[in-house]
Structure formats: structure tokens, C-alpha cells
N, CA, C and O atoms as CSV, one atom per row, in Angstrom:
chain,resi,resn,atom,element,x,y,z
A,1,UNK,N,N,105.504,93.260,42.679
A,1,UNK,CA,C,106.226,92.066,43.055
A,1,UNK,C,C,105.458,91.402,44.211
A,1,UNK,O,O,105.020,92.075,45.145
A,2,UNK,N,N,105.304,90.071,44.132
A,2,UNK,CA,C,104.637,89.505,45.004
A,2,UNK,C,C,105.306,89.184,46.125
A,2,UNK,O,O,106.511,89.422,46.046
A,3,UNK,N,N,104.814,88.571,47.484
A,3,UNK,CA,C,105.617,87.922,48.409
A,3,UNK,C,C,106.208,86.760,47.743
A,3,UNK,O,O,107.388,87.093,47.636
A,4,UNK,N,N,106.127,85.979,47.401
A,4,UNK,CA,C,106.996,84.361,46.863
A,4,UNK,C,C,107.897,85.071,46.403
A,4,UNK,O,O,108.953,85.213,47.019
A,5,UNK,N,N,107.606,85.799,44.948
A,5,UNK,CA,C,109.288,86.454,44.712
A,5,UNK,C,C,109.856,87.156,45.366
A,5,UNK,O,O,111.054,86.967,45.154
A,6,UNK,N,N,109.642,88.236,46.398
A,6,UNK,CA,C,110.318,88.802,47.518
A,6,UNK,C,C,110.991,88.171,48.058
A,6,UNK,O,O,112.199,88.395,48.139
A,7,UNK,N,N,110.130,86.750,48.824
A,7,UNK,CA,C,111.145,85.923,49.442
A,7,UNK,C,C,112.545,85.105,48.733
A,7,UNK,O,O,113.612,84.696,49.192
A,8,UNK,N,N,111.876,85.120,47.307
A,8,UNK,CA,C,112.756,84.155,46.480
A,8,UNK,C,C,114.260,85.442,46.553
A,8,UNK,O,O,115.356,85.303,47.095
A,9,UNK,N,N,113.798,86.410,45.911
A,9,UNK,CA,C,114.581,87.742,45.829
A,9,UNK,C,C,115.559,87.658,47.071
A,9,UNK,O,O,116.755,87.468,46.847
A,10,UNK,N,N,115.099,87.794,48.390
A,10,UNK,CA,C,115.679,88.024,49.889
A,10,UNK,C,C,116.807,86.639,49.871
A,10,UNK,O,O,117.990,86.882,50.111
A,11,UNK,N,N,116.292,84.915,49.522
A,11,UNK,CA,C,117.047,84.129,49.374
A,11,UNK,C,C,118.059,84.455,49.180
A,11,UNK,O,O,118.962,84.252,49.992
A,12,UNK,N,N,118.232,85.043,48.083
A,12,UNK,CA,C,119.764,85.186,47.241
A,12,UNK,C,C,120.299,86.499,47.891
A,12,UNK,O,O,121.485,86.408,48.206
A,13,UNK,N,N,119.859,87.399,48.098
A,13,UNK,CA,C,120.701,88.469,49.246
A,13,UNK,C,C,121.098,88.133,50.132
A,13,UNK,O,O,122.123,88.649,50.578
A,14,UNK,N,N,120.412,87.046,50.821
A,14,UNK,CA,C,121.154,86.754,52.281
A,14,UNK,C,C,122.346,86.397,51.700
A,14,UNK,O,O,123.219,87.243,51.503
A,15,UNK,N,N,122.477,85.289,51.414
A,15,UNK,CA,C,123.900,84.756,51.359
A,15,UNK,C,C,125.194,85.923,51.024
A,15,UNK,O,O,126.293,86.070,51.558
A,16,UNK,N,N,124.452,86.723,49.792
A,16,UNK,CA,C,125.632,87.806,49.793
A,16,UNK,C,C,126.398,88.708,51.109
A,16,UNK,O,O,127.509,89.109,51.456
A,17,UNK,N,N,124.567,88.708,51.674
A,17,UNK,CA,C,125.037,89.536,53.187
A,17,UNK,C,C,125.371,89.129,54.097
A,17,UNK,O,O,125.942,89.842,54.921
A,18,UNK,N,N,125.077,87.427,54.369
A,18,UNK,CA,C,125.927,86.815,55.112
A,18,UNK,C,C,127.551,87.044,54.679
A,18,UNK,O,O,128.402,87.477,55.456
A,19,UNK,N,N,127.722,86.770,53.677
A,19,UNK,CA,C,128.835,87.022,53.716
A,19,UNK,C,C,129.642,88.003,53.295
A,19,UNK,O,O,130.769,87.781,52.850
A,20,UNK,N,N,129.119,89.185,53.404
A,20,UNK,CA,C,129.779,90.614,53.299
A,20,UNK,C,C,130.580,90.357,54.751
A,20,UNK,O,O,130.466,89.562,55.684
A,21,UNK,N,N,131.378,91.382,54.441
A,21,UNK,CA,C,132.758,91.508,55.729
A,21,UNK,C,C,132.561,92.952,56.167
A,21,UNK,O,O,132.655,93.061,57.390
A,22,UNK,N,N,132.288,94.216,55.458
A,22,UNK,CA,C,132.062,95.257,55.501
A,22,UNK,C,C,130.919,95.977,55.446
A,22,UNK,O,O,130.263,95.977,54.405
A,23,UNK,N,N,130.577,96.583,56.383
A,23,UNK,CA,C,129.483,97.562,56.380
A,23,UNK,C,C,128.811,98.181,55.255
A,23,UNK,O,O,127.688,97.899,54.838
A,24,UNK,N,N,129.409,98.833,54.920
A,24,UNK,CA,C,129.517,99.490,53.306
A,24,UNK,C,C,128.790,98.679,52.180
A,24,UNK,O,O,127.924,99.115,51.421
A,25,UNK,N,N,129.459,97.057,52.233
A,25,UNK,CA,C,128.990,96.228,51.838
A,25,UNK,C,C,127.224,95.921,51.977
A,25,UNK,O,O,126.167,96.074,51.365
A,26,UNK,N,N,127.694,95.475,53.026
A,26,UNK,CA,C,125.890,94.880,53.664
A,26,UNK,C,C,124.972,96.296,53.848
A,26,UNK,O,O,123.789,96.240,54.186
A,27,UNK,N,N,125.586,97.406,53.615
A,27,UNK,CA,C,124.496,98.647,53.438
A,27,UNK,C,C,123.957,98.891,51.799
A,27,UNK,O,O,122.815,99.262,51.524
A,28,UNK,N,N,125.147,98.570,50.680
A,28,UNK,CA,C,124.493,98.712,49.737
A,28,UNK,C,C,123.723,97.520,48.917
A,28,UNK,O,O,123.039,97.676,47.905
A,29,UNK,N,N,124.072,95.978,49.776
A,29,UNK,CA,C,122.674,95.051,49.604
A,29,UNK,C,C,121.804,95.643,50.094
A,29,UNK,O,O,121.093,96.092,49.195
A,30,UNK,N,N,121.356,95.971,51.294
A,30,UNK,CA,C,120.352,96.538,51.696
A,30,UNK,C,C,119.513,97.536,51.035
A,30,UNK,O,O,118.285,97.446,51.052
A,31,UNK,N,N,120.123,98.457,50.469
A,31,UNK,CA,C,119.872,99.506,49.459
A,31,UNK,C,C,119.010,98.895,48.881
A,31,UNK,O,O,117.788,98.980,48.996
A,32,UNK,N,N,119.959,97.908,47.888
A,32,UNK,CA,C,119.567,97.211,46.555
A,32,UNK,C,C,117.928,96.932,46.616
A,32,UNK,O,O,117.040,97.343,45.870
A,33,UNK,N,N,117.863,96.008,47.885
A,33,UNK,CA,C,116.830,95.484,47.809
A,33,UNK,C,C,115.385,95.784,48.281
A,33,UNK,O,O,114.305,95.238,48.060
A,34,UNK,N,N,115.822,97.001,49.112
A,34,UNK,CA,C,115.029,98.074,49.355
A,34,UNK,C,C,113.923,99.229,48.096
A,34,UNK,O,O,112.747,99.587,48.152
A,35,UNK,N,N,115.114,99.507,47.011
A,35,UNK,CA,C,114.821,100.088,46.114
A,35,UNK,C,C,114.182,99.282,45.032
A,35,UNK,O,O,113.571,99.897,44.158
A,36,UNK,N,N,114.247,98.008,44.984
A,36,UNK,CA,C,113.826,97.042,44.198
A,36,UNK,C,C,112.217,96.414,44.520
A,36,UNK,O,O,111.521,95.938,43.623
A,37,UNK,N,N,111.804,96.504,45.877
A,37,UNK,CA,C,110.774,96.138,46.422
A,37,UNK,C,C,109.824,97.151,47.228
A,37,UNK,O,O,108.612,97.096,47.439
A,38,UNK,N,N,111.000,98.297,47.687
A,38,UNK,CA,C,109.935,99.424,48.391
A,38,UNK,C,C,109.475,98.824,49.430
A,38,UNK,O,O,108.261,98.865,49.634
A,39,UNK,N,N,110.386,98.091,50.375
A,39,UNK,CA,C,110.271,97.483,51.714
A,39,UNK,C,C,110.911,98.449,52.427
A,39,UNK,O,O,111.976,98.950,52.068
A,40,UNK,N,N,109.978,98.908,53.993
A,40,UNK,CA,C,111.338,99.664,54.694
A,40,UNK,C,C,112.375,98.847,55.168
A,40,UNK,O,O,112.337,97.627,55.328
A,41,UNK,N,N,113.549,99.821,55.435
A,41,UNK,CA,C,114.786,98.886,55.604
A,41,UNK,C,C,114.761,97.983,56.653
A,41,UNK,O,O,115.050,96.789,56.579
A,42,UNK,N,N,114.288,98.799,57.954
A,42,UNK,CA,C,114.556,98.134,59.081
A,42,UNK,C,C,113.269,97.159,58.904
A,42,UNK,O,O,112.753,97.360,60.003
A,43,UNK,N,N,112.582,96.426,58.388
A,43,UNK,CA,C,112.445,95.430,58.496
A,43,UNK,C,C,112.928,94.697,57.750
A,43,UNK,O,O,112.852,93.499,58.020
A,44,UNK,N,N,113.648,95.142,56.459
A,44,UNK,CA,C,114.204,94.064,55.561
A,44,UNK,C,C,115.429,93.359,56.595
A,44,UNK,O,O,115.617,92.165,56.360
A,45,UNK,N,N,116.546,94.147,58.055
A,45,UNK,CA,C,117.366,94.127,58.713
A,45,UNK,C,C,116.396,93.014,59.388
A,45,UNK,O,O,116.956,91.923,59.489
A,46,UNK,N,N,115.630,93.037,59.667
A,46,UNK,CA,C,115.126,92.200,60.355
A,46,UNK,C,C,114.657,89.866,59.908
A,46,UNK,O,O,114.443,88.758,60.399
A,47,UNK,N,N,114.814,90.731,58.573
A,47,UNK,CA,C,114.056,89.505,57.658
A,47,UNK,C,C,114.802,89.031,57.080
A,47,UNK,O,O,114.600,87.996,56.445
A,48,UNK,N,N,116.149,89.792,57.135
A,48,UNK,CA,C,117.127,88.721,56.531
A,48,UNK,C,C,117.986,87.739,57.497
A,48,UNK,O,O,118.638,86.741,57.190
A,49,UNK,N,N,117.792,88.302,58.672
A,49,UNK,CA,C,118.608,87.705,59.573
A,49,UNK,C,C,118.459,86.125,59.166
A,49,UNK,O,O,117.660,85.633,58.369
A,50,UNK,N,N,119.649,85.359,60.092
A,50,UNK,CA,C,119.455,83.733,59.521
A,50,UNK,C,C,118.853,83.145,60.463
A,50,UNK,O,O,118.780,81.931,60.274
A,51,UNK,N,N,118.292,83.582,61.603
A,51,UNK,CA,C,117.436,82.823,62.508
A,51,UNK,C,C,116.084,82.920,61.934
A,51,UNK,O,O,115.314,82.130,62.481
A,52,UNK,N,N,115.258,84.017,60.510
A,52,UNK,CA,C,114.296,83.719,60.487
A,52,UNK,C,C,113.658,82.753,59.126
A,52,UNK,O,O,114.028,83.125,58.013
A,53,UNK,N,N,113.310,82.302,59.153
A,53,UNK,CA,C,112.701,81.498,58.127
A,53,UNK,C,C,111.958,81.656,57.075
A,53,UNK,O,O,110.781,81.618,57.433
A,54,UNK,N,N,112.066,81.831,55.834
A,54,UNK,CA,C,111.321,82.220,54.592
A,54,UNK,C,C,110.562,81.593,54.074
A,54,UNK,O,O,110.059,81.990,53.022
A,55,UNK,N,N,110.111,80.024,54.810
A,55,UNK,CA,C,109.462,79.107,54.197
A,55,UNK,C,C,107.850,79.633,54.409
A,55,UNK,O,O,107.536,80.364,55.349
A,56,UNK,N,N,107.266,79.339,53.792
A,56,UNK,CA,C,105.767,79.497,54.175
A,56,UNK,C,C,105.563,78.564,54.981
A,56,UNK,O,O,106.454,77.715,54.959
A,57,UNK,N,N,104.498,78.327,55.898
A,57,UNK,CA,C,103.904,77.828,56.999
A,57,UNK,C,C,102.145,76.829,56.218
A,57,UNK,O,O,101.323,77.153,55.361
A,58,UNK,N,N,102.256,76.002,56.821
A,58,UNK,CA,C,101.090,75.135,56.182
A,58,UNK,C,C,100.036,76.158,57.028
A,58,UNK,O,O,100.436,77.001,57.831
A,59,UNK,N,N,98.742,75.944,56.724
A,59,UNK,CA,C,97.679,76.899,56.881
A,59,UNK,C,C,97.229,75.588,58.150
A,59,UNK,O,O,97.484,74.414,57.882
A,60,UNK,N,N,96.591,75.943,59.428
A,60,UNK,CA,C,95.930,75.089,59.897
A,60,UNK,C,C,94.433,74.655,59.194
A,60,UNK,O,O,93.680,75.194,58.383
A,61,UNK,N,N,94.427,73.374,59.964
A,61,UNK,CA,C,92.995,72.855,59.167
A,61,UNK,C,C,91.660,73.498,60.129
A,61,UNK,O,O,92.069,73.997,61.178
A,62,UNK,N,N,90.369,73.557,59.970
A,62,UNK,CA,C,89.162,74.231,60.866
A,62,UNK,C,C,88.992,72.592,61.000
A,62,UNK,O,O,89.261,71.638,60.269
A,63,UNK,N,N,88.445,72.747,62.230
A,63,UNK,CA,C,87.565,71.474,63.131
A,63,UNK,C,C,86.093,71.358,62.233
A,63,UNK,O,O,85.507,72.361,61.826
A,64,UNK,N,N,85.763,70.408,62.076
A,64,UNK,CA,C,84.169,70.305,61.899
A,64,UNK,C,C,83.597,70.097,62.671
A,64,UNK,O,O,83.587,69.176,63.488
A,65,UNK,N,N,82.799,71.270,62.467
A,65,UNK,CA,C,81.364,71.847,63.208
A,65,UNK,C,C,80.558,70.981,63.043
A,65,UNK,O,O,80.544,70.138,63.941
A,66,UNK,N,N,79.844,70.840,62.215
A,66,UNK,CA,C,78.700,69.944,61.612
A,66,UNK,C,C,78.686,68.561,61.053
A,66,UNK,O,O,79.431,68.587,60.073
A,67,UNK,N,N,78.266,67.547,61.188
A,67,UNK,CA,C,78.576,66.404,60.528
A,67,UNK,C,C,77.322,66.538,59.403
A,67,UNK,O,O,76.481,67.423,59.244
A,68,UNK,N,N,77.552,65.367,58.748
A,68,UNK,CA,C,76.488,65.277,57.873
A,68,UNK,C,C,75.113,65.063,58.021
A,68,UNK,O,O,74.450,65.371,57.031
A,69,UNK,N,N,74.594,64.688,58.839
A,69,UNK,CA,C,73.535,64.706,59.454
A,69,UNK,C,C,72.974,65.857,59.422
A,69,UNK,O,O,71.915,66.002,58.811
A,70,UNK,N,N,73.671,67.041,60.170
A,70,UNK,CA,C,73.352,68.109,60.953
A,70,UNK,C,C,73.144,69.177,59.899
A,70,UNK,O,O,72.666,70.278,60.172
A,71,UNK,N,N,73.522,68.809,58.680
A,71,UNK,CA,C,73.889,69.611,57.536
A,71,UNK,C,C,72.678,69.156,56.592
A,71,UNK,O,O,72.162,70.063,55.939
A,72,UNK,N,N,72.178,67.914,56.443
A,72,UNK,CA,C,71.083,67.417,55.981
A,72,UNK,C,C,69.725,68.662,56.867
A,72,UNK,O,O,69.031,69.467,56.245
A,73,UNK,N,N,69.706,68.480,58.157
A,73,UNK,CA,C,68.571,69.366,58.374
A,73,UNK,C,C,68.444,70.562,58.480
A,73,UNK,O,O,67.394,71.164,58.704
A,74,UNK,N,N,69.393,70.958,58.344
A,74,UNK,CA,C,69.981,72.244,58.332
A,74,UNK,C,C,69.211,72.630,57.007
A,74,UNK,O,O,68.357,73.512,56.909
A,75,UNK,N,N,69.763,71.642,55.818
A,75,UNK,CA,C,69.549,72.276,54.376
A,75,UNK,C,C,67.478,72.099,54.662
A,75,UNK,O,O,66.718,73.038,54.425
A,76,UNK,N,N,67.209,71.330,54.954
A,76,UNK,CA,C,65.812,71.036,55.153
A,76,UNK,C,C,64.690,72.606,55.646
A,76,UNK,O,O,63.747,73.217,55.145
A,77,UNK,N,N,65.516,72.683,56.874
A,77,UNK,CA,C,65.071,73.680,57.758
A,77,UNK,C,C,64.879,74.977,56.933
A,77,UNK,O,O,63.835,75.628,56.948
A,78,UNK,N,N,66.383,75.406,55.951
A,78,UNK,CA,C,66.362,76.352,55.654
A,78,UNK,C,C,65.773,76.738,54.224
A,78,UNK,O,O,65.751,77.915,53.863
């Protein structure tokens, strides 16, 4: 199982575990999804919480080093 479906997977647990009322409850989501992915628990406790965010993050962009110029003599040189 990949991360995207993990996260997709975790989506739909939260809400259940948000709204479990009982321990018992929110221990055998936990189970569930533990045994389903082979995540340890205490970080799944950690990753479902609702302060953290499941979205992926844009990748930053790299600065350019070289302009075109520099890349012209570069290819020359080498």
C-alpha cells in the first residue's frame, strides 16, 4: 500500500474516530488500521489527530545556478 492510499485510507478513519465516544471504540479503529497497513500505532495516534494535515506539500522550486550563457561554455569547455 502506498502513502496516497494510506492517507486516503486514514481520511475515512478519522472521522469515525473523531467521532467515537468510547475508548474501546477508537482502540479498535486503531487496530483496524494498524493491521491493514503495518503502521506502528503510536504514530498512527499521532497522524490522525485533526491538527495534522494529510495534504501533500508542493515540493520547493531550486534557484538557478547557471544561466544560459554559463551553460553554453560550460558544454564547450567540457
Amino acid at each position: 500500500m502506498d502513502m496516497y492510499s494510506r492517507n486516503q485510507y486514514l481520511k475515512r478513519l478519522r472521522q469515525r474516530y473523531l467521532e467515537a465516544r468510547s475508548k474501546k471504540a477508537k482502540s479498535k479503529i486503531l487496530d483496524e488500521y494498524c493491521k491493514n497497513t503495518s503502521q506502528n500505532r503510536k504514530y498512527v495516534i499521532r497522524k490522525i489527530q485533526p491538527r495534522i494535515s494529510l495534504e501533500t506539500k508542493p515540493r520547493k522550486k531550486r534557484k538557478v545556478v547557471y544561466d544560459g550563457e554559463v551553460k553554453a561554455a560550460l558544454a564547450q569547455v567540457w
